[in-house]
C-alpha positions as CSV (number, residue, x, y, z in Angstrom):
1,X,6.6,27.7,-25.2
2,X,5.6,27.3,-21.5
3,X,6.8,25.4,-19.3
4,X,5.0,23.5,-17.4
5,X,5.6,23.6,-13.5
6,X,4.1,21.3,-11.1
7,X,3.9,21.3,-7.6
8,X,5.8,18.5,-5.6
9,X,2.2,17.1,-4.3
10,X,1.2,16.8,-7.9
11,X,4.3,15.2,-9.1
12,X,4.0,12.1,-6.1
13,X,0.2,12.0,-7.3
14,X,1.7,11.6,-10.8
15,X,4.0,9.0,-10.0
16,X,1.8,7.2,-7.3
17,X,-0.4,6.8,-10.6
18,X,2.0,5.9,-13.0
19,X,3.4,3.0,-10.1
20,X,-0.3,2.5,-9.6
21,X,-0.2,1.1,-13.5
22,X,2.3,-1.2,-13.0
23,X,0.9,-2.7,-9.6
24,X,-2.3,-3.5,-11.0
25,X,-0.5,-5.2,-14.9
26,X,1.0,-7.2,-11.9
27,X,-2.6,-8.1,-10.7
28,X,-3.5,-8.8,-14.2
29,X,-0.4,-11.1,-14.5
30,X,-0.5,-13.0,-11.0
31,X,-3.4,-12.1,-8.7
32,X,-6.7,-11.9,-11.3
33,X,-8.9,-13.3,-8.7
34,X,-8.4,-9.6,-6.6
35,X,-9.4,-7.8,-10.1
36,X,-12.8,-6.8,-10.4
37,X,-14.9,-7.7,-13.4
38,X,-15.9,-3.8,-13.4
39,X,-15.3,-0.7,-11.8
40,X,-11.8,-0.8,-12.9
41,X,-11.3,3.0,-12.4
42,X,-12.3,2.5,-9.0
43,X,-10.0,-0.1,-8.6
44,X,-7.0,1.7,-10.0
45,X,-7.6,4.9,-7.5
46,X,-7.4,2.2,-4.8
47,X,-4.5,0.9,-6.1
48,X,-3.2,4.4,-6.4
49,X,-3.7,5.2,-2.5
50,X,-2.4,1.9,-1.5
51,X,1.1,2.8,-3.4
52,X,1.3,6.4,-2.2
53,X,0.4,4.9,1.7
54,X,3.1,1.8,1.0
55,X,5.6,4.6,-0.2
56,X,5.0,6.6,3.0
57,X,5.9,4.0,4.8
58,X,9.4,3.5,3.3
59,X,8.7,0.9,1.0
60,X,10.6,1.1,-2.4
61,X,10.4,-1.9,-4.2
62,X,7.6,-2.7,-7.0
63,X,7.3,-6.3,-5.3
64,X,6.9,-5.3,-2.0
65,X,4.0,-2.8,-2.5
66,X,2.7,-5.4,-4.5
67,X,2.7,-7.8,-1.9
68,X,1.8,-4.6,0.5
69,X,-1.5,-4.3,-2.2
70,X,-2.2,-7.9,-2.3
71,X,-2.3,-7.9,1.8
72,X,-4.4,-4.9,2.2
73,X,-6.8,-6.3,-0.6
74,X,-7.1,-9.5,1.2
75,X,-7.1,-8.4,4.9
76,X,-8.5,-5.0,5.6
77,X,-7.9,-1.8,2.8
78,X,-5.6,-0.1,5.8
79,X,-4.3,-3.0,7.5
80,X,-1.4,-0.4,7.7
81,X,-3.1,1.4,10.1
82,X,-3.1,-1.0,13.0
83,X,-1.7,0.2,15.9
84,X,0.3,-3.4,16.3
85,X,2.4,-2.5,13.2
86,X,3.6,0.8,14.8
87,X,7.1,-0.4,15.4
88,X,7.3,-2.4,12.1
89,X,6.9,0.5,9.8
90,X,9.9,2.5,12.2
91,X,12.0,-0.6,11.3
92,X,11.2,-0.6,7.6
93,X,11.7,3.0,7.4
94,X,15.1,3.0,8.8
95,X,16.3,-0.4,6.9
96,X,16.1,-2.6,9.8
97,X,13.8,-5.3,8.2
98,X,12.0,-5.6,4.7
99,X,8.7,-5.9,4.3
100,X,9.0,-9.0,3.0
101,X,11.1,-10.5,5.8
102,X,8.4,-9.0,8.0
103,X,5.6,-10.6,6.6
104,X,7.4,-13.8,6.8
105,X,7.4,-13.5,10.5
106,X,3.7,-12.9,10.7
107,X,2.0,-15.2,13.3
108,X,-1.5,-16.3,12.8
109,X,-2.6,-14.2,15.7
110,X,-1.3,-11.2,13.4
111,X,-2.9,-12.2,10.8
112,X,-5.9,-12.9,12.4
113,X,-5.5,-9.4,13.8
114,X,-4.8,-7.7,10.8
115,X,-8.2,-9.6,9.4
116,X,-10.4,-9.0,12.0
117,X,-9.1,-5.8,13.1
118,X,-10.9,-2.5,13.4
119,X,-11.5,-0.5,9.8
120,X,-9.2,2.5,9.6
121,X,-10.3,4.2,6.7
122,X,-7.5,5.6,4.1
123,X,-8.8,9.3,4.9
124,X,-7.0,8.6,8.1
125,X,-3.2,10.5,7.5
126,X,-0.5,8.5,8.4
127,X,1.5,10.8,10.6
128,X,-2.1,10.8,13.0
129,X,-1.7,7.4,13.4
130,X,1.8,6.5,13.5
């Protein structure tokens, strides 16, 4: 019998996916409004990207990259991206702040920032703009 060996970058795509499957049965469950009628597939390789960018960010919990999700569904895809989060994601990655507790301190201005702000699109890698 053969074993079956796979690369590290497969593995994190595997288990992006597999987090990507509970993410979205959390849409399903609490946030149906930001589930499309169709395109579903489509939907679930977003999902997918937003987990493995959320992950890469040093978030761990399921709840936070769900709210990470819900954010960048309702804002802008790579709210991540915005250059007034820079310092936020340092904090989060070396257990400073949650994400949660972050977001909680959100003012309207960043909101309005991360909503209006300009489109960063998830080809961008995280290590360019960070």
């Amino acid at each position: 019998m053969e074993k079956l060996i796979l690369s590290e970058k497969q593995f994190s795509s595997m288990m992006a996916s597999c987090e990507a499957d509970e993410i979205f049965h959390l849409f399903c469950e609490g946030a149906t409004d930001l589930v499309p009628e169709g395109g579903l597939g489509l939907f679930h390789a977003r999902l997918t990207k937003l987990v493995t960018a959320a992950r890469r960010l040093g978030l761990e919990a399921t709840g936070e990259i769900f709210q990470f999700c819900v954010i960048a569904l309702t804002t802008q895809e790579s709210f991540y991206l915005n250059p007034i989060l820079v310092g936020a994601w340092q904090k989060i990655r070396h257990k400073a702040i949650s994400f949660s507790a972050l977001v909680a301190n959100w003012t309207d201005e960043t909101w309005d920032t991360l909503s209006r702000g300009h489109h960063y699109p998830l080809e961008h890698t995280l290590e360019s703009e960070l």
